[in-house]
KOLBAZA-565732 format. One record per residue: x, y, z of N, C-alpha, C in turn. Coordinates in steps of 0.1 Angstrom, whole numbers, plus 5000, padded with zeros to 4 digits. Example, Ala and Ser with C-alpha at 12.3 -4.5 7.8 and 13.67 -1.06 7.14 Angstrom:
2
513249435078512349555078513249675078512849785071513749895071512950005079
This chain:
550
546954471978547754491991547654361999548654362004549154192013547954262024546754152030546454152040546454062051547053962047546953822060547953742054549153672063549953552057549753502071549553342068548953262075550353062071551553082080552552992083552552852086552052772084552052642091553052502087553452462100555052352092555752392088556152482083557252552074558652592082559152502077560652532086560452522103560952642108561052642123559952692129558552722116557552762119556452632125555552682139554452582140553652642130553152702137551752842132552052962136551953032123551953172121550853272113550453402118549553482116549853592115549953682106550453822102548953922095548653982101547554062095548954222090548554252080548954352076548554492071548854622069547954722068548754772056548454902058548654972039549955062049550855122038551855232044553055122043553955152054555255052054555055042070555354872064555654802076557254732078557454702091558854692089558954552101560354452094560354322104561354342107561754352120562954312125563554172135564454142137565254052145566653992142566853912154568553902151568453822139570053842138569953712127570453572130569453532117568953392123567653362132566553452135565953432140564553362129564653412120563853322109563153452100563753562098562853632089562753602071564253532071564153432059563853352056563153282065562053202064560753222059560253352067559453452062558953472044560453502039560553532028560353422022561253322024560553182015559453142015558453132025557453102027556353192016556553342018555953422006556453401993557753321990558353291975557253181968557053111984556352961974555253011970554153111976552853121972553153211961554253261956554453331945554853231934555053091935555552981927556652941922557552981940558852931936558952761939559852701931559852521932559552511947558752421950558952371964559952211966560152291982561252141983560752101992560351972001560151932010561451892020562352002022563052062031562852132038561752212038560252312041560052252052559052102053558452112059559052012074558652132080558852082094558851922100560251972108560451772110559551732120559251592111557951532120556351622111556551662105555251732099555251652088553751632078553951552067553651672056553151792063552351882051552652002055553352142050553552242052552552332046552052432045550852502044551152652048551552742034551452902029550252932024549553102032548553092024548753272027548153312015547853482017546553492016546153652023545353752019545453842011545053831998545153971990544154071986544354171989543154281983543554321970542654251961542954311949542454381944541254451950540454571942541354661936540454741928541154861924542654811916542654711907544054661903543154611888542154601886541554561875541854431871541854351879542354171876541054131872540254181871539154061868539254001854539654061850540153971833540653861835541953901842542853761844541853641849541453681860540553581867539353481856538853561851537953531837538553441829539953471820540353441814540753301817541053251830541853211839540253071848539753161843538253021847538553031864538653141871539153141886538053221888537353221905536553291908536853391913536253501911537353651916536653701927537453761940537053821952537853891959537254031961537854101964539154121970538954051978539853981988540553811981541553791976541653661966543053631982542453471984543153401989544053291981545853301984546453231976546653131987546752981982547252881990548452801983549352731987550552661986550552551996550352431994550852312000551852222001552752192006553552132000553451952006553351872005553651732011555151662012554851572020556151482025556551432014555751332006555951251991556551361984556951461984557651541971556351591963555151611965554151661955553651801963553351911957553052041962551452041952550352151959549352201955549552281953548752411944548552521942546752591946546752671949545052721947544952841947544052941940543253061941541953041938541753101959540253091956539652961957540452841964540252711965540052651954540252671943540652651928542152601927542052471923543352401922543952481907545652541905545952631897546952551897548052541883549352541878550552641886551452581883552552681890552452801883552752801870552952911853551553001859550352991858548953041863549753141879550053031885550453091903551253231900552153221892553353321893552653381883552153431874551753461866550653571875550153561878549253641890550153721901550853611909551653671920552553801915553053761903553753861898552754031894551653991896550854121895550754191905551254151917550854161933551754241941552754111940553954151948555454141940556654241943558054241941558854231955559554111952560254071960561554131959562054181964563454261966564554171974565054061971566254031980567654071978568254021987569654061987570754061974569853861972570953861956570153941947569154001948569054081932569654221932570454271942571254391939572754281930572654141927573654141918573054131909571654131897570554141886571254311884571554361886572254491885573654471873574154381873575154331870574654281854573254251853572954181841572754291832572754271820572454361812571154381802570754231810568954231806568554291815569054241830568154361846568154491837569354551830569354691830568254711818568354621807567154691797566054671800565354591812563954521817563554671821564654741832564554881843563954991830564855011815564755051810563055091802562854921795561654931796560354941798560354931814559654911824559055041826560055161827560455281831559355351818560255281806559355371790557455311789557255191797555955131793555455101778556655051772556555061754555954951754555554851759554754661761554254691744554154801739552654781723554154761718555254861715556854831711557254721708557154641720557754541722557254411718555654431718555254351709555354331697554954471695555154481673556854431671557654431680558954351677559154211677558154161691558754011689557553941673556554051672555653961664556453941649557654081648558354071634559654001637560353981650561553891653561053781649559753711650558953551652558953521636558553631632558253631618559553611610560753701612561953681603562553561610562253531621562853381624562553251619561053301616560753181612560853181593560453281590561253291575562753271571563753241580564953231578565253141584564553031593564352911589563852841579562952851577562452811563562952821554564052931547564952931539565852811541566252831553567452711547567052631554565952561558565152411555564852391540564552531535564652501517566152471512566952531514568552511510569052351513568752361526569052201526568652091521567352141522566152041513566752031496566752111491568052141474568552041477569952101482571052021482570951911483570351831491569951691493569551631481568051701477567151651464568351611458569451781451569851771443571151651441571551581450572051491456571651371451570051351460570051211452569051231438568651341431568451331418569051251411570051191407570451081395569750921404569350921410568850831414567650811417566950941415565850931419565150941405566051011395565651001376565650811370566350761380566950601372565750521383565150561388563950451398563050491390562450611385561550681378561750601358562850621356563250551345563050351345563350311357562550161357561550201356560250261364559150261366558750271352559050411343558150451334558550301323559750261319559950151315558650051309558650021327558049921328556349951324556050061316554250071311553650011324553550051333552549981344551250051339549749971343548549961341548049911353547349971361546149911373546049801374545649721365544749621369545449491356546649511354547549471345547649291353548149321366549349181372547749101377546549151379545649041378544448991366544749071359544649031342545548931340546248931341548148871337547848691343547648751359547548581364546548531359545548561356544448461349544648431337545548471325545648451315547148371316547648351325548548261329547948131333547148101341546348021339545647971333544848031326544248001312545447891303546747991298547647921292548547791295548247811310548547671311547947541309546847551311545747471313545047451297545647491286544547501273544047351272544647261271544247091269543547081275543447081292542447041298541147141294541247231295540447361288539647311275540547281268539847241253539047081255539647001261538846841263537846921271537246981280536147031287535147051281535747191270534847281263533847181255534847071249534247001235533646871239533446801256532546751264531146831266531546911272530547001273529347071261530247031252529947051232528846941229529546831236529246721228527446691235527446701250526446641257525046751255525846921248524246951246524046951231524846871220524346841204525246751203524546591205525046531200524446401187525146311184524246221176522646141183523846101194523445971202522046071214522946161218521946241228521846401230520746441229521246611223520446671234520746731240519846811248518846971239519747011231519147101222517846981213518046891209517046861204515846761211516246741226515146691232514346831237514846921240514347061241513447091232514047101221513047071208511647021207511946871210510546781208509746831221510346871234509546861246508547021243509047101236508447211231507547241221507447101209506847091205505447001206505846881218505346841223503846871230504547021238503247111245502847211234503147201222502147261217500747191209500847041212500146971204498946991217499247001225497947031237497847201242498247241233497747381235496647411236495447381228494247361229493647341239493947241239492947161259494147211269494847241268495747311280496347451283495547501280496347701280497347711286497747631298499047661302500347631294500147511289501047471282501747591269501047681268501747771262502947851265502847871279503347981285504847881288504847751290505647611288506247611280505647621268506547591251507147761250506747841251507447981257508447991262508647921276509947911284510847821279510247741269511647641265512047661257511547771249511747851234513147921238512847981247514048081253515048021263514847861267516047761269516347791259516247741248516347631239517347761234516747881229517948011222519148011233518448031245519448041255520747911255520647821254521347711252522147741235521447741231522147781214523447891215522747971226523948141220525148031234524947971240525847911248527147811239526347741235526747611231527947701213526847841210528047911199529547961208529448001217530248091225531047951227530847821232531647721234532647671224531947701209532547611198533547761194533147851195534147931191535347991198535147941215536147931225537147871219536647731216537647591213538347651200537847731192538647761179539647851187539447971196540548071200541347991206541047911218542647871225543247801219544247831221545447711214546647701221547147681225548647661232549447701223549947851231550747971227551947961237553147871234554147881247555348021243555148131235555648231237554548331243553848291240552648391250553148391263553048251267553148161282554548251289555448221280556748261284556448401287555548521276555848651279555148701293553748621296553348611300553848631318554948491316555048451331556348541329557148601320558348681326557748821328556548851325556048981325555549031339555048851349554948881359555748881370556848821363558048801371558748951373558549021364559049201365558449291371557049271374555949301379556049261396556749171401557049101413557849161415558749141406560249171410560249371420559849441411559649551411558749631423557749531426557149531441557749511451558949411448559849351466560849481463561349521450562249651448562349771457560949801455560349911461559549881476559549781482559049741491557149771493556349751479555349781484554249601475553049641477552149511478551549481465551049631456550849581445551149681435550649661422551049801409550049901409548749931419548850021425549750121430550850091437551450141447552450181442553050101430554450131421553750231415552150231407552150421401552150531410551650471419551850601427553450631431554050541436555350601438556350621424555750601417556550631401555750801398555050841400553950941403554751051409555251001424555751071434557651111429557751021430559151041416559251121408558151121400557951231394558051411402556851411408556951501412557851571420558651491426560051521432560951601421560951461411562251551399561351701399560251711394560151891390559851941401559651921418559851991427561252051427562451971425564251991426563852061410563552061401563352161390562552301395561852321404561252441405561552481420562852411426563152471441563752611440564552581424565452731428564252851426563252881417562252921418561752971436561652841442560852881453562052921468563152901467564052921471564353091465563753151458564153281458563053321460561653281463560453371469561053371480561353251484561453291502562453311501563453421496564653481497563853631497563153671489562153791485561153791500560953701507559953691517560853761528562053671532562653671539563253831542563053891529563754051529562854141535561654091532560654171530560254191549560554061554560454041570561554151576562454091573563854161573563754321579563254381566562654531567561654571575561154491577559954481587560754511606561354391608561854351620562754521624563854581611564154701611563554831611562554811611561454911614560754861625560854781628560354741646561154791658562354761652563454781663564354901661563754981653564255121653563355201659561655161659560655211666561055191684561055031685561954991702562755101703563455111698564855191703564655351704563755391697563455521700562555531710561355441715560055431727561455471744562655361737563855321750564655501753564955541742565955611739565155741749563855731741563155871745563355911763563455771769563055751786564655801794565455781786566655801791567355961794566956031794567056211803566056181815565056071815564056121827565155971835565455881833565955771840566755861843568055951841568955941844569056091854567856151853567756271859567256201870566156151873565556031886566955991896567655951888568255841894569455971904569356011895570756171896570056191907569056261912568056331922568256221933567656131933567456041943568855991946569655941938571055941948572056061949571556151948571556291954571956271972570156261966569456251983570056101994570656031987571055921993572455911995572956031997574256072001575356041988574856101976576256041966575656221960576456311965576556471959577156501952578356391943579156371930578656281922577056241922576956141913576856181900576756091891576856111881576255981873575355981863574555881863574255871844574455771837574455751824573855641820572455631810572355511801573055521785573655401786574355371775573855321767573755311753572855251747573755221731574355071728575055051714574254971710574154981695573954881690574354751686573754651689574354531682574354471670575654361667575554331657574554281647573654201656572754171650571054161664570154111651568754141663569054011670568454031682567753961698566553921696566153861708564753851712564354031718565254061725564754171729565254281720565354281708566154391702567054461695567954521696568954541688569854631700569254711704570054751721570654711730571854761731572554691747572854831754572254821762571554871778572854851785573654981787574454931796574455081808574255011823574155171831575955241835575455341828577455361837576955491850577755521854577755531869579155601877579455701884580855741891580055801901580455771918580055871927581655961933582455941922582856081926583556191913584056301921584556371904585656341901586756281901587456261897587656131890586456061888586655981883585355981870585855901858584655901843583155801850582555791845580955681844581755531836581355511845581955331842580455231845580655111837579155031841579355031856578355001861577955011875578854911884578654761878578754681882580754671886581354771882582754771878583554811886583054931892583555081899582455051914580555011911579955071923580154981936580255051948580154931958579054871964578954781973577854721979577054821984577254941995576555031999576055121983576855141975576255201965575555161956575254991954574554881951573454931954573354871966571954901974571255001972571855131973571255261974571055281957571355291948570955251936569855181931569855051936568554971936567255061942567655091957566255121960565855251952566655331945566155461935565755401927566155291918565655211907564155171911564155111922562855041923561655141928562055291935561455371938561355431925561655451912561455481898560455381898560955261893559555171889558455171894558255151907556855151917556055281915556755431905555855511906555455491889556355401880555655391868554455241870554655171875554255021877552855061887552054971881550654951891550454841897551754841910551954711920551554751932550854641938549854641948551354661961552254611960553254551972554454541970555554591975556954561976557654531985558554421988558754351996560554381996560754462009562354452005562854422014563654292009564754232019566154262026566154352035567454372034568254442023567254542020568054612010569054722016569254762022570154852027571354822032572054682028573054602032573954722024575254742031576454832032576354962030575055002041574755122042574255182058574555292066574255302077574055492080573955492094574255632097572455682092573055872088572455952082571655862066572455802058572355732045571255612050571155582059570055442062568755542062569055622076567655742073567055762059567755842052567055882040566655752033567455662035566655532026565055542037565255492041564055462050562955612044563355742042562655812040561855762025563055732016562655702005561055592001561755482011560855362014559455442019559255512027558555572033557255682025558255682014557555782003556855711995557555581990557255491981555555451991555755402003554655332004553155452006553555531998551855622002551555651985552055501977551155471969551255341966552055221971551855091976552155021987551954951991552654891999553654822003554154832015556054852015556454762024557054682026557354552038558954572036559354572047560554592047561154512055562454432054563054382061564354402063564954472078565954502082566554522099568154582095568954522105568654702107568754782099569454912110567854962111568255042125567155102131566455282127567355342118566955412111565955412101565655262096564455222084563855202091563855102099562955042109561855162119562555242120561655372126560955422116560855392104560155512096558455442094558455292101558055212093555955232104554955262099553555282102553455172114553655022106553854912118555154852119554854762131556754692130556354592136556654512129556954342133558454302142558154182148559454182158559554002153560753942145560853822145561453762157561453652162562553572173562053422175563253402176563053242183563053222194562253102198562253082212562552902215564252922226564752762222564252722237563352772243562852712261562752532257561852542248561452382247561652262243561552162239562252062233562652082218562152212210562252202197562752392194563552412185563152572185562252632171561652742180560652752172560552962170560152922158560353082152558753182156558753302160557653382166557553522161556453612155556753692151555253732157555753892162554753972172554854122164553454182167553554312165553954382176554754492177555454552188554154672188553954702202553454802208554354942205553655072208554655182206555855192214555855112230556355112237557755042229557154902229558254732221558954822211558454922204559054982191560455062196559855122206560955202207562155142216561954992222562954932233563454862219562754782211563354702197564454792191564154902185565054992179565955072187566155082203566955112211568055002209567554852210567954802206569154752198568554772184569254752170570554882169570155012182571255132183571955042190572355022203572554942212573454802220572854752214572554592217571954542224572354482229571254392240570954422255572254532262572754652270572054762262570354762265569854892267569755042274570455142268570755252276570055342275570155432284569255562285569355632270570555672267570855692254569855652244570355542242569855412233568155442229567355442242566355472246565755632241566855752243566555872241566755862221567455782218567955822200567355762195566055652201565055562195563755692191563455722203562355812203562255942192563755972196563956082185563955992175564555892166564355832153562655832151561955762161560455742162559855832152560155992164559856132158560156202143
């Protein structure tokens, strides 16, 4: 239940303070005095866009805040879920600034807009003028629909199989396309694969390659090295293998008087082998190399194909060509085995298919079943709201194909007189029978719905007399199991209402500024003499208030 709305900056507003009670309450004043103001101000803490058109000229910061009693409404989940602190009493706040930036809070917890409305919508319904044309929509009609049936488990198990066959039937033809394409560039993608396998590539092939390119160039200088190198450890003139020799035999002639000297002629024993298996590996080098200029040639064209083939494919080494020669591969037998997987997910896609049609044949019967009690409700209550030839029908065809919401189109048909058939509403009904429609609609919902508040703007536009009463009765019924705010011109609603607000401006001062008072029993009955009246209050006026009062 709305208990406190608290105004500041906001339009023609300085400061404003509204404490509120349970039952129906009712605002009146002329027009143009600012009760739509009112309304906007409650839109933003519900998280409608803010515009810094709001705020008051010369103000830099406009400031909406409510009191809500949310007991007894079981929000504590939300709140939990929601990392918000919960209290009994949950204060919403709305800021807006001069720079174009707005706040949000619950509970002095900075919140998202999606979070704001997301809550608010648990709270309060806002009833304005333009949504007696949501009447006109044919989603408003199937929302009323099933709103009325409470199928939400329905509606789930549909969108979870609509999500599902949507997304399997995309997937299909991301596969179909995916084919056609492959199958497209397949002769080109067999002839890159066909260079690749060609070419025997080997790992470690193109740096094997350059060293033995080098090698081959170089054999002369290679071979005069080896056989220097040959020469200085066995030669005539100076041998290193044989001064090794004598220096090893040398320490063993003092082996005797020297014990160390053994462990000496030891270590040079195993130069000296050591030098030998060297000095063989050298002489047998010099026999292998020889200057091979068809080698050279195969050599240096084999790395020139090997290059070539890397700038081809734009990558760095023959690593990278097996692998994309690899991936080549696997493409060709992916386009070999799509038709294969292009008819699982044809088999998947059925299988969803069937699914989705048993979802929404389940929807459509949760919808179907609600329609004798909608249409009897609606029969009864604009009965009572002065239409004694009504006549009241939900239509329900099927569509060609599934929705988000379904396979149903929801259409309301409607005649308030006998002589004429049920036509959609929107076709045949008028403004006063708009209205009076709506508020039976919304007095259906509010007794299926567990909403703390309903806010109605001027819903009784093209309706007066006896017909404004019974609305008002209606409103009046509604609020003695939520709460009912009403805002209006005729004095028939206005009298039904527990409390009554009085909007007005006041232009005495340099600025005009908007005021809203609770009227005394007395103010009640001079306000609603009033609205009989005009502004020439009469005895009359005065006597048909009281009786309204009564």
């Amino acid at each position: 239940m709305l208990k406190s709305l608290h105004i500041s900056n906001y339009a023609l507003i300085n400061e404003l303070d509204i404490d509120f009670s349970d039952g129906m309450t009712v605002l009146t004043g002329e027009t143009g005095a600012g009760k739509s103001i009112i309304i906007g101000a409650l839109s933003l803490v519900m998280g409608q866009r803010a515009d810094t058109k709001v705020i008051k000229e010369g103000e830099t910061k406009a400031v909406v805040e409510i009191g809500f009693d949310v007991n007894n409404y079981n929000l504590q989940p939300f709140f939990e879920d929601n990392e918000l602190d919960y209290y009994d009493v949950t204060v919403i706040r709305r800021e807006v600034m001069s720079n174009g930036k707005s706040r949000a809070f619950v509970n002095d917890t900075p919140v998202q807009l999606t979070l704001l409305k997301n809550l608010s919508d648990k709270l309060i319904d806002i009833h304005s003028q333009h949504e007696n044309l949501l009447l006109a929509t044919e989603n408003y009609q199937l929302q009323v629909v099933d709103n009325i049936a409470e199928n939400s488990l329905e509606k789930d198990e549909y969108q979870a199989a609509f999500e599902k066959w949507t997304q399997a039937k995309d997937y299909l033809q991301k596969l179909r396309n995916e084919a056609e394409k492959q199958r497209a560039d397949l002769d080109y993608i067999e002839f890159q694969l066909t260079q690749l396998d060609e070419a025997k590539l080997t790992e470690n092939e193109e740096e094997e390659l350059e060293v033995e390119l080098e090698t081959l160039s170089h054999v002369e200088e290679i071979k005069t090295e080896l056989q220097h190198a040959e020469t200085l450890l066995e030669s005539e003139d100076f041998s290193v293998l044989s001064a090794l020799k004598e220096s090893r035999n040398v320490l063993l002639k003092i082996q005797a008087y020297l014990p160390e000297s053994e462990k000496w002629s030891e270590r040079l024993e195993e130069v000296f082998i050591e030098l030998k298996d060297i000095l063989s590996d050298i002489s047998s080098n010099q026999d292998k190399i020889d200057f091979n200029p068809e080698r050279l040639e195969y050599v240096d064209n084999r790395l020139g194909v090997l290059i070539s083939l890397q700038k081809k494919f734009k990558v760095e080494n023959i690593k990278a060509l097996i692998n994309l020669r690899e991936s080549f591969r696997k493409q060709i037998n992916r386009i070999g085995n799509m038709d294969d997987e292009i008819q699982e997910s044809e088999r998947k896609l059925d299988a969803c298919f069937e699914d989705l049609k048993t979802a929404a044949e389940k929807l459509s019967k949760s919808r179907k079943k609600i329609f004798p009690f909608i249409e009897k409700t609606l029969i009864e209550k604009l009965s009572l709201l002065g239409m004694p030839d009504i006549r009241f029908k939900v239509d329900c065809a099927e569509l060609q194909s599934f929705t988000q919401t379904g396979k149903d189109q929801i259409t309301f048909l409607f005649s308030a007189n006998k002589n004429r058939s049920v036509q959609p509403v929107t076709d045949i009904a008028s403004g006063g029978e708009i209205s009076r429609l709506m508020l039976a609609i919304k007095s259906m919902l509010i007794s299926k719905a567990d909403l703390p508040t309903i806010i109605f703007d001027e819903i009784d536009t093209g309706v007066s007399g006896d017909i404004a009463g019974r609305m008002g009765e209606i409103m009046k019924l509604m609020s003695s199991n939520s709460q009912v705010i009403a805002i209006t011109h005729l004095p028939q609603i206005a009298a039904k209402g527990k409390e009554h607000f009085q909007v007005y401006k006041d232009n005495s001062g340099k600025e005009t500024i908007t005021f809203i008072k609770k009227l005394t029993p007395n103010e009640r009955i001079k306000e609603i003499a009033q609205m009989l009246s005009g502004k020439s209050v009469t005895e009359a006026a005065m006597m048909n208030a009281m009786e309204l009062m009564r």
